[in-house]
C-alpha positions in Angstrom: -58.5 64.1 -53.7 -59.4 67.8 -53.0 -60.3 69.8 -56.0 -57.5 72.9 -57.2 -59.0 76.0 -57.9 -57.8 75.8 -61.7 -59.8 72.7 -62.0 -63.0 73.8 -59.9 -66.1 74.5 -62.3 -66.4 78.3 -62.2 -70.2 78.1 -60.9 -69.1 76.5 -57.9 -66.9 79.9 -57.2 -69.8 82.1 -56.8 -72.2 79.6 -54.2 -71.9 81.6 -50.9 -72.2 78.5 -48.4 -69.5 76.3 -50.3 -67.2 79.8 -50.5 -68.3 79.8 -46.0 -67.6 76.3 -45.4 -64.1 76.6 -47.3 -63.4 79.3 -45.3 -64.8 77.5 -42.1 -62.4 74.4 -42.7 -59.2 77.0 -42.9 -60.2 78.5 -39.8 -60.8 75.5 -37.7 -57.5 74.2 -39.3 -55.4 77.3 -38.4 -57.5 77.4 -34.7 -56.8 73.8 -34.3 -53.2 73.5 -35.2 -52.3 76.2 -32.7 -54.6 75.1 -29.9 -52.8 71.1 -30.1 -49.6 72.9 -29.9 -50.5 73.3 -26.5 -52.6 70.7 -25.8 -55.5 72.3 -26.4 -58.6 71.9 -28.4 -61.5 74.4 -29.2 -63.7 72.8 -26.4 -61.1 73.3 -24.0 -61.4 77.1 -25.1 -64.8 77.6 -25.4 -65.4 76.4 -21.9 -62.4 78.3 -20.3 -63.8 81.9 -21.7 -67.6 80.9 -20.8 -66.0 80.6 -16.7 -64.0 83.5 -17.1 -67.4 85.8 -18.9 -70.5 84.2 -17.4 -68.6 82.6 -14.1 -68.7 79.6 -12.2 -71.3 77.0 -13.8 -72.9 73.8 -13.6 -71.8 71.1 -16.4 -75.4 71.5 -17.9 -75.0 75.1 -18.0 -71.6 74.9 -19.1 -73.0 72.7 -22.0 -76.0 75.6 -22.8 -73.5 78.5 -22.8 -71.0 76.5 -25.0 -73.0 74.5 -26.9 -70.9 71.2 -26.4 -72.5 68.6 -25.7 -73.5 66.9 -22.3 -72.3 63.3 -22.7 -68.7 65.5 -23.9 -68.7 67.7 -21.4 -67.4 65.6 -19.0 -64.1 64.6 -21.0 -63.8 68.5 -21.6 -63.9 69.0 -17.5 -62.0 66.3 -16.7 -59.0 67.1 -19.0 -59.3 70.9 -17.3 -59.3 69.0 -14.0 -56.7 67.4 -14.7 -55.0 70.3 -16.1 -55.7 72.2 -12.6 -57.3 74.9 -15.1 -60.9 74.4 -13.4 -62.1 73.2 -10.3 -65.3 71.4 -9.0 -66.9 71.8 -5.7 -70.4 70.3 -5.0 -73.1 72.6 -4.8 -74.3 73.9 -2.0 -77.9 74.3 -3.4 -77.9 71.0 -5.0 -75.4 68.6 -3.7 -75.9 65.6 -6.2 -74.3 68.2 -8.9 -70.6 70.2 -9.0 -70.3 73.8 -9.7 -67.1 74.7 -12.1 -64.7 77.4 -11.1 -62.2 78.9 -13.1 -58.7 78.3 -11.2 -55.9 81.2 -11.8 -54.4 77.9 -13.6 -57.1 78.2 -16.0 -57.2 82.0 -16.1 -53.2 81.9 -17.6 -54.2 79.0 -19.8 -56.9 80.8 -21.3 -54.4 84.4 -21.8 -52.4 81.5 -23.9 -54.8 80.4 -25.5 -56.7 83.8 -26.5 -53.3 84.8 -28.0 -53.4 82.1 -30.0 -56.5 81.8 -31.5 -55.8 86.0 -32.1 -53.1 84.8 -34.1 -55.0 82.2 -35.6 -57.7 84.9 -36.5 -55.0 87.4 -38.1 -53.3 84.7 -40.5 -57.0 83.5 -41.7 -58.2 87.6 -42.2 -54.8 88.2 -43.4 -56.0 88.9 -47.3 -58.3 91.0 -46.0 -57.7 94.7 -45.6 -58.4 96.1 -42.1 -61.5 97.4 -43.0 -62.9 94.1 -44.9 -62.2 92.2 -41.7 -64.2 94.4 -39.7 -67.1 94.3 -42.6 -66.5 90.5 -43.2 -67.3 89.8 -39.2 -69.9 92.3 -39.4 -71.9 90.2 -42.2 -71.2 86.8 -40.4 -72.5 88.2 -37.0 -75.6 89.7 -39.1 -76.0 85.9 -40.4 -75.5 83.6 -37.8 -77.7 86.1 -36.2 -80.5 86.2 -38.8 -80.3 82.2 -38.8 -80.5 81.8 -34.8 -83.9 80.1 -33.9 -85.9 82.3 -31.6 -85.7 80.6 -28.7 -81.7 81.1 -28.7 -82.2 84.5 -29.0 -79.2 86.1 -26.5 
């Protein structure tokens, strides 16, 4: 059973990383609910905008840019296969790996899919004033950034 906020101690209002992963879980509830509404998870996202920014890929890069892991990449890719969102086409400096494009498929899939998690983003910020949104994702980039071991530096 999930605590209410009438019956959470009042100390445990004022700890910043319980107060982010509270707000963590409602985001990646609201993200997730509207991605599976199309058949769509976060990974699925996350690799569709690294093809479309840093372009065509190799899984293992795929898996650095993204962060998801290797052994789960491969569900990730074949689901986008599948999907005809990305294609794979051996490559011609290695042939013994593929080298992921971004199909116009995928391209349309991910303008769905960026106007849903843009929707997602302005129900979770919603409480927020304009301004506070733009100071709250100030602060979390200045964190996440001050957090990020060196040799992850981008």
């Amino acid at each position: 059973m999930s605590p209410t906020p009438e019956h959470t101690p009042a100390r445990l209002h004022a700890i910043p990383s319980r107060l982010l992963a509270g707000a963590a879980a409602v985001a990646d509830r609201l993200v997730g609910e509207r991605l599976a509404a199309e058949g769509a998870h976060k990974w699925h996202f996350a690799v569709l905008v690294a093809l479309a920014e840093g372009g065509a890929a190799s899984q293992a890069d795929l898996s650095r840019r993204t962060g998801i892991y290797r052994s789960d990449m491969v569900a990730v890719l074949n689901a986008l296969a599948d999907a005809a969102c990305v294609s794979r086409e051996p490559d011609p400096a290695d042939r013994r790996r593929n080298v992921i494009s971004l199909t116009p498929v995928g391209r349309r899939r991910l303008e769905r899919l960026d106007r849903l998690i843009a929707e997602a983003q302005r129900e979770l910020l919603a409480p927020l004033a304009p301004a506070d949104q733009d100071e709250l994702v100030r602060l979390l980039t200045r964190l996440t950034e001050g957090h990020r071991p060196p040799h992850d530096a981008r």
